[in-house]
C-alpha positions in Angstrom: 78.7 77.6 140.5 81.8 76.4 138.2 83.9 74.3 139.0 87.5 73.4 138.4 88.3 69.7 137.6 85.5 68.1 139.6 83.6 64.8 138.9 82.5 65.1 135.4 85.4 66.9 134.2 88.3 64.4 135.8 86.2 61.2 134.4 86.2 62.0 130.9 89.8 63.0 131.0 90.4 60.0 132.4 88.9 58.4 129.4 90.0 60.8 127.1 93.1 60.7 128.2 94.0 57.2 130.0 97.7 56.4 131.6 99.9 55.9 128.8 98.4 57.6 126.3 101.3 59.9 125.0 102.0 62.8 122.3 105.4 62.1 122.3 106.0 63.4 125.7 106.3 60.3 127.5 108.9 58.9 125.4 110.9 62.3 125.4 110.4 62.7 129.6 111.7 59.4 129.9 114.9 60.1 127.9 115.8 63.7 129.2 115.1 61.8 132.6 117.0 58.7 132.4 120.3 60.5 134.0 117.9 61.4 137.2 118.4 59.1 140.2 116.8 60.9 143.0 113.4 62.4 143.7 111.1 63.6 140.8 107.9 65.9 141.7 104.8 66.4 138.8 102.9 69.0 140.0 99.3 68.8 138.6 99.9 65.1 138.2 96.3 64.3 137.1 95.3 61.0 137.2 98.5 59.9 136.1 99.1 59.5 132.7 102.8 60.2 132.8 103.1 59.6 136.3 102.9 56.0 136.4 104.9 54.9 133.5 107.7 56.6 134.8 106.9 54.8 138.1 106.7 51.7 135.9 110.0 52.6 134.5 111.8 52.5 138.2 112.1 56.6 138.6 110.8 57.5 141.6 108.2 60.0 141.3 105.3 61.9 143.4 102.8 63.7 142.3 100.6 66.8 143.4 97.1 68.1 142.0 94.8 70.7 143.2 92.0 68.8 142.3 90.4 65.7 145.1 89.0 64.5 142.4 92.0 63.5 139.9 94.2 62.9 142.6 91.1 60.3 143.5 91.4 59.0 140.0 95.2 59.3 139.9 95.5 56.5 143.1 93.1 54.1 142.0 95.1 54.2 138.6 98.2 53.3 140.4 96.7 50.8 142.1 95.7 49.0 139.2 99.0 49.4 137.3 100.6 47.6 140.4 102.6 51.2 141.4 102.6 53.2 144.6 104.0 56.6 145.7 103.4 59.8 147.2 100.2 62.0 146.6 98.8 64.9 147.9 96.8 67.9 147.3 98.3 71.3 146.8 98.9 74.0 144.2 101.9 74.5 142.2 102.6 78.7 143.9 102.1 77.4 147.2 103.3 73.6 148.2 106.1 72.9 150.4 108.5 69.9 150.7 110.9 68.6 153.2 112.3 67.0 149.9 115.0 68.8 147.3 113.9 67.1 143.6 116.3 66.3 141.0 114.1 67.4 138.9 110.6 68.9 138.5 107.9 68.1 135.5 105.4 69.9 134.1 104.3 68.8 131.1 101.5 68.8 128.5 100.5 73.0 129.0 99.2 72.1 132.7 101.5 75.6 133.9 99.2 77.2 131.7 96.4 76.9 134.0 98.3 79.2 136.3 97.0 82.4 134.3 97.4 85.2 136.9 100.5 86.8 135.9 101.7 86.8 139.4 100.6 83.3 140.4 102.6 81.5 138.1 106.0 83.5 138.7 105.2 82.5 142.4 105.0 78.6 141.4 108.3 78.8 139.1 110.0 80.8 142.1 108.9 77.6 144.0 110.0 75.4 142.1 113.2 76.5 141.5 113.7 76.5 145.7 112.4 73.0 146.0 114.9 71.9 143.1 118.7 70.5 144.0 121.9 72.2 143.0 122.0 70.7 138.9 118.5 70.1 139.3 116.1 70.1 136.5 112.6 72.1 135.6 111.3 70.3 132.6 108.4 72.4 131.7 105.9 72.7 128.5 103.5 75.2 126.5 101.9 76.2 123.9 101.3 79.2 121.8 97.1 80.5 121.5 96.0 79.2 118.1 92.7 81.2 116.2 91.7 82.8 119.5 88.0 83.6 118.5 85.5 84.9 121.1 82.6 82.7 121.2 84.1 79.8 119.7 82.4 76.6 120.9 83.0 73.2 120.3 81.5 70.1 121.5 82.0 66.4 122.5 80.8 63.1 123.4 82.0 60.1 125.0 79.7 56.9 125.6 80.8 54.9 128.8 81.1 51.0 128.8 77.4 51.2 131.1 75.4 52.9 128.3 75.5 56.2 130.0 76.8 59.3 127.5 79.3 62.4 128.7 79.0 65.4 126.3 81.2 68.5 126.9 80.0 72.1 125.1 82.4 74.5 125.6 82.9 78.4 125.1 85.6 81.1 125.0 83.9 84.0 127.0 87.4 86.0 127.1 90.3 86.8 125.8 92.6 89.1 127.1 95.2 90.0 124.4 97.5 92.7 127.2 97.2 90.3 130.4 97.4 87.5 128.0 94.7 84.8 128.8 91.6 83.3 127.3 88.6 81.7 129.4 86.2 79.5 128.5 83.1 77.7 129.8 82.1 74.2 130.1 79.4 72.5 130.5 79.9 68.5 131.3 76.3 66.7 131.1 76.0 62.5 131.5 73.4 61.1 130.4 71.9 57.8 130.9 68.6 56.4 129.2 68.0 60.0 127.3 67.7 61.3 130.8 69.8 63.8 132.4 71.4 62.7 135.7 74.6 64.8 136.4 75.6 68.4 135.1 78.9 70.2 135.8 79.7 73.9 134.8 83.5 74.5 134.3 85.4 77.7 133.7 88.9 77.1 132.1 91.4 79.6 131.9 94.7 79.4 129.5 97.4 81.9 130.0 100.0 82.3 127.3 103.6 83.2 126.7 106.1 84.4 123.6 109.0 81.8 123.2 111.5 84.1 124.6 109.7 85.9 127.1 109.2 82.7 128.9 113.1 82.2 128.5 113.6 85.4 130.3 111.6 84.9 132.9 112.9 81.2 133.6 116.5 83.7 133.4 115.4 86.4 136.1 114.2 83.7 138.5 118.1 82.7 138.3 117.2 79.0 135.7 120.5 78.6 133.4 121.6 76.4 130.8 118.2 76.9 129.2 117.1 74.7 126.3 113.9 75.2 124.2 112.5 72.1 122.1 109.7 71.5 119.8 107.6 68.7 119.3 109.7 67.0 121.9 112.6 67.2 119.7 115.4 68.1 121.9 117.1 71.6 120.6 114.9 71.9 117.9 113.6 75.8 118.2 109.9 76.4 117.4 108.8 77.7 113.4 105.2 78.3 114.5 102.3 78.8 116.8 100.8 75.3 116.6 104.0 73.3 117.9 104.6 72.0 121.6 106.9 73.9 123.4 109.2 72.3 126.3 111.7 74.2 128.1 114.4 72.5 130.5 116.5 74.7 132.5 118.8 74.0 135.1 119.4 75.0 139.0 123.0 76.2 139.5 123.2 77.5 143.1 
């Protein structure tokens, strides 16, 4: 049975990828947001790498994740960075909110996830409804990079106890017309040179052209949008293997 950010696969990114660690997208949230005095929402918040230094940094920010486990992750985090807020499980096509945001977040390629054509025009359609008049969607993704089926690659990470994490994972498809790749994981600790927990994983990318994700931010009635590379504000993309964010704006 796979499964979809469960025990295994939430600790190591917790280790792999611990609150604070940033690409440059910390930094460049924090300055497109420093303007934002009301609510903030990150869907898919994780276990809250950008989520609590912005709550460091006084914004005041909840967070959603389909997954028990980050979320699990995600409040112990905040406990220990001395920060508090609202979290609960939900997706990004399907959560409601008493609350109108100032702005929405979604950064890092987490959208991506969302790789049913229809399922992720449902979750911008909802997040433009739970976004304020001026509001902001501040969104990124990427462009697939030497799509190969069968690729594999492989991982460890040894744990403070002496027990060992090793990730193996595989690209089983690759739909060029729908536009989506999957791949398998396969999370194994170990502890001693025995075996004590496995975790099969199937991970599924969707992808987008640079301006067919304009248009569709366009038909979903998004203006004043701005595409940026490498978290350089304005800068437009030169190739496949730069960060794309998009920020467009809720006139209503």
């Amino acid at each position: 049975m796979f499964s979809f950010y469960s025990k295994l696969s939430s600790e190591v990114y917790d280790i792999d990828k611990p609150v604070g660690h940033s690409f440059g997208d910390i930094e460049y949230y924090m300055d497109r947001l420093k303007n934002c005095n009301g609510k903030i929402l990150e869907p898919a918040t994780g276990t809250g790498r950008i989520l609590i230094p912005l709550l460091q940094q006084g914004f005041i920010v909840e967070g959603f994740d389909v997954s028990e486990e980050m979320l699990s992750i995600c409040q112990k985090n905040c406990e220990e960075n001395g920060v508090s807020t609202k979290l609960f499980i939900d997706r990004m096509e399907s959560f409601t909110s008493d609350s109108k945001y100032e702005a929405i977040i979604v950064p890092t390629g987490t959208f991506l996830l969302l790789f049913e054509r229809e399922e992720s025009l449902r979750a911008l359609k909802n997040f433009y409804k739970h976004l304020q008049n001026n509001g902001k969607l501040i969104i990124d993704i990427h462009l697939p990079d030497n799509l190969s089926l069968n690729d594999s690659s492989e991982r460890y990470w040894e744990l403070s106890n002496g027990e060992i994490i090793t990730l193996r994972y595989n690209t089983v498809k690759i739909d060029y017309v729908k536009q989506y790749s999957i791949s398998h994981g396969r999370y194994e600790k170990w502890k001693n040179g025995r075996l004590i927990q496995t975790e099969l994983e199937q991970f599924p990318i969707r992808w987008y052209g640079v301006e067919e994700f304009k248009m569709i931010l366009e038909s979903i009635g998004f203006k004043d949008i701005v595409i940026s590379a490498n978290y350089e504000y304005g800068k437009y993309p030169t190739n496949n293997e730069d960060t794309l964010t998009f920020e467009a704006t809720v006139k209503k």
